[in-house]
C-alpha positions, 0 to 999 in steps of 0.5 A, a space after each residue: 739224753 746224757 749219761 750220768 754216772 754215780 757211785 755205789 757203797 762198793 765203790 763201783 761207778 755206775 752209768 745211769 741216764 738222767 731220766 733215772 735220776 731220782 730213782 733207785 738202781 741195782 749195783 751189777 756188782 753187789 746187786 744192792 740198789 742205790 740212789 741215783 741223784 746228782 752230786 755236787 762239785 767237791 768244794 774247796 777246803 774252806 781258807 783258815 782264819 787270818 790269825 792262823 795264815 802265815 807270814 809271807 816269809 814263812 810262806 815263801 821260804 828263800 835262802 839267807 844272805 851274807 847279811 842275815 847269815 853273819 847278823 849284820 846290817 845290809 849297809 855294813 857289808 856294802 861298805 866293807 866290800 866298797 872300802 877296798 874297791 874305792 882304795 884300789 881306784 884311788 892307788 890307780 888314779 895316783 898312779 896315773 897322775 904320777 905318770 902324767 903330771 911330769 910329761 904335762 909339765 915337759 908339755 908345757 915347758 916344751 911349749 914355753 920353750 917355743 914362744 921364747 924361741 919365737 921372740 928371739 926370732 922376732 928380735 932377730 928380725 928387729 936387729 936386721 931392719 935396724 941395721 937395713 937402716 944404719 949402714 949395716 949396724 946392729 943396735 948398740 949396746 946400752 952403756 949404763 953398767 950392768 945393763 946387757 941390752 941395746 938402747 931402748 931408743 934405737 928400737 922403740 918405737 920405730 922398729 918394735 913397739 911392745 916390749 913383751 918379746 924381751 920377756 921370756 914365757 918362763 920368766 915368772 918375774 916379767 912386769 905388767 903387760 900393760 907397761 911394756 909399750 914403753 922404753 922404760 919396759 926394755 930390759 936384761 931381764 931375760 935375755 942377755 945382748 951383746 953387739 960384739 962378735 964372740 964366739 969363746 972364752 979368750 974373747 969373752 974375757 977381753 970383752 968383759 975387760 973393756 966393757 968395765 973400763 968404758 962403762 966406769 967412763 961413759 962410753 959409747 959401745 958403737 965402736 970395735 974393741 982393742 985388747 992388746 992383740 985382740 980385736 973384739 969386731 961389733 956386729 955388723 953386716 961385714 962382720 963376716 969379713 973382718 973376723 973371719 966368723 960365721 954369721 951361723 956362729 956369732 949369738 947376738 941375744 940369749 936366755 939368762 941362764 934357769 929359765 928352761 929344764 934341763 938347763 940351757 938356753 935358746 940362742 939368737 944368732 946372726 943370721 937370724 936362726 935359733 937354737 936350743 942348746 944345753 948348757 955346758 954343750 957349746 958357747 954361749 950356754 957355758 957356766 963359764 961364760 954365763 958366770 962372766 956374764 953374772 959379773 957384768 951384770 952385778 955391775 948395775 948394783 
């Protein structure tokens, strides 16, 4: 049998058998006699009605936000912290566009540059397969006035049939790729061509003195050119022996001046290589001479 255990009006406990439930048992301690029956489980303190619960955010009670603190909306604070945060990416990303679009569009002059170089050299190669064929003669000049290229019909279409490498990349004026398949697209528009071995100023000047004379009369550039005691020699494979120059020294094309930043030119030589030169550094890519060039040209006017 198990132990039971109740409690007296004194408060002592006292252990009892269930066997002597239902009957009366003396306190050891007060000698009074109590009755020994089982007690119920302590029940639960009965659940208030629900209009006397609380709220859950009385219940649980936390700490008050910026928001709730200050009394304003939630969104408001969000957007006075994100304002300054989108101002200081925008000031970034200027800064770095102020760094990178001008060495983008070095990049791309750069790249410019280089395609213009290659039709140069395209064009060099142009000139010594027609001299191959010619007894050593370049292309000769064009003798319509002010037109500083060789004659449309010595090259196409026997030695290049499309014009476009008579275009420079920077160039934003070149005509319609479609129209350059034909003599007519041949032009000084980019490039200058001289069939003359000049290599300085003294030269150039007696060369552009005859050249109004005989285009004012019709004539043929496809013979060496006197002025007084100057001899300007036209470009051929023995130039090298007549003049005393050196095929590494004679341009043959070059840039108009302005297409490339900084200012200069790509320059096409006699022996076929090419070379970037600023202007002002060294002949062709002079002021001076790009002037006296200007004044040829005008003459087509």
């Amino acid at each position: 049998m198990g132990e039971l255990s109740i409690t007296c009006n004194c408060g002592r406990q006292i252990s009892i058998l269930e066997e002597q439930l239902g009957t009366q048992v003396q306190c050891p301690v007060c000698g009074s006699l109590v009755n020994a029956q089982a007690s119920a489980p302590p029940l639960p303190p009965p659940m208030p009605p629900p209009s006397q619960q609380m709220p859950y955010q009385q219940q649980m009670p936390h700490a008050r936000g910026p928001a709730q603190r200050s009394g304003m909306p939630g969104w408001a604070i969000a957007l006075i912290v994100a304002i300054p945060v989108c101002l200081v990416g925008l000031a970034v990303l200027v800064m770095l566009a102020a760094i990178m679009l001008p060495a983008l569009s070095r990049a791309r002059e750069a790249a410019r540059r280089a395609s213009c170089a290659n039709n140069l050299k395209q064009m060099g190669i142009v000139m010594m397969m027609n001299a191959n064929e010619h007894q050593g003669l370049f292309p000769a000049m064009d003798n319509e006035p002010g037109r500083l290229m060789f004659k449309a019909e010595d090259v196409m279409p026997e030695y290049m049939n499309d014009a476009s490498v008579l275009y420079c990349p920077s160039d934003y004026d070149s005509p319609d790729p479609s129209t350059q398949d034909s003599p007519e697209a041949v032009d000084d528009q980019s490039y200058y061509y001289l069939n003359y071995a000049m290599t300085n100023m003294d030269q150039a000047y007696a060369f552009a003195e005859l050249y109004e004379k005989m285009v004012a009369q019709g004539l043929e550039f496809d013979l060496d050119l006197v002025q007084g005691e100057t001899t300007i020699y036209r470009i051929t494979e023995d130039v090298e022996e007549k003049s005393g120059l050196s095929r590494s020294e004679i341009p043959v094309m070059f840039d108009r001046p302005g297409h490339h930043l900084p200012g200069g030119g790509n320059v096409l030589f006699m022996d076929g290589h090419v070379e970037f030169i600023r202007m002002g550094a060294k002949f062709p890519m002079t002021e001076e001479f790009m002037a006296l060039m200007d004044r040829l040209d005008q003459l087509g006017e």
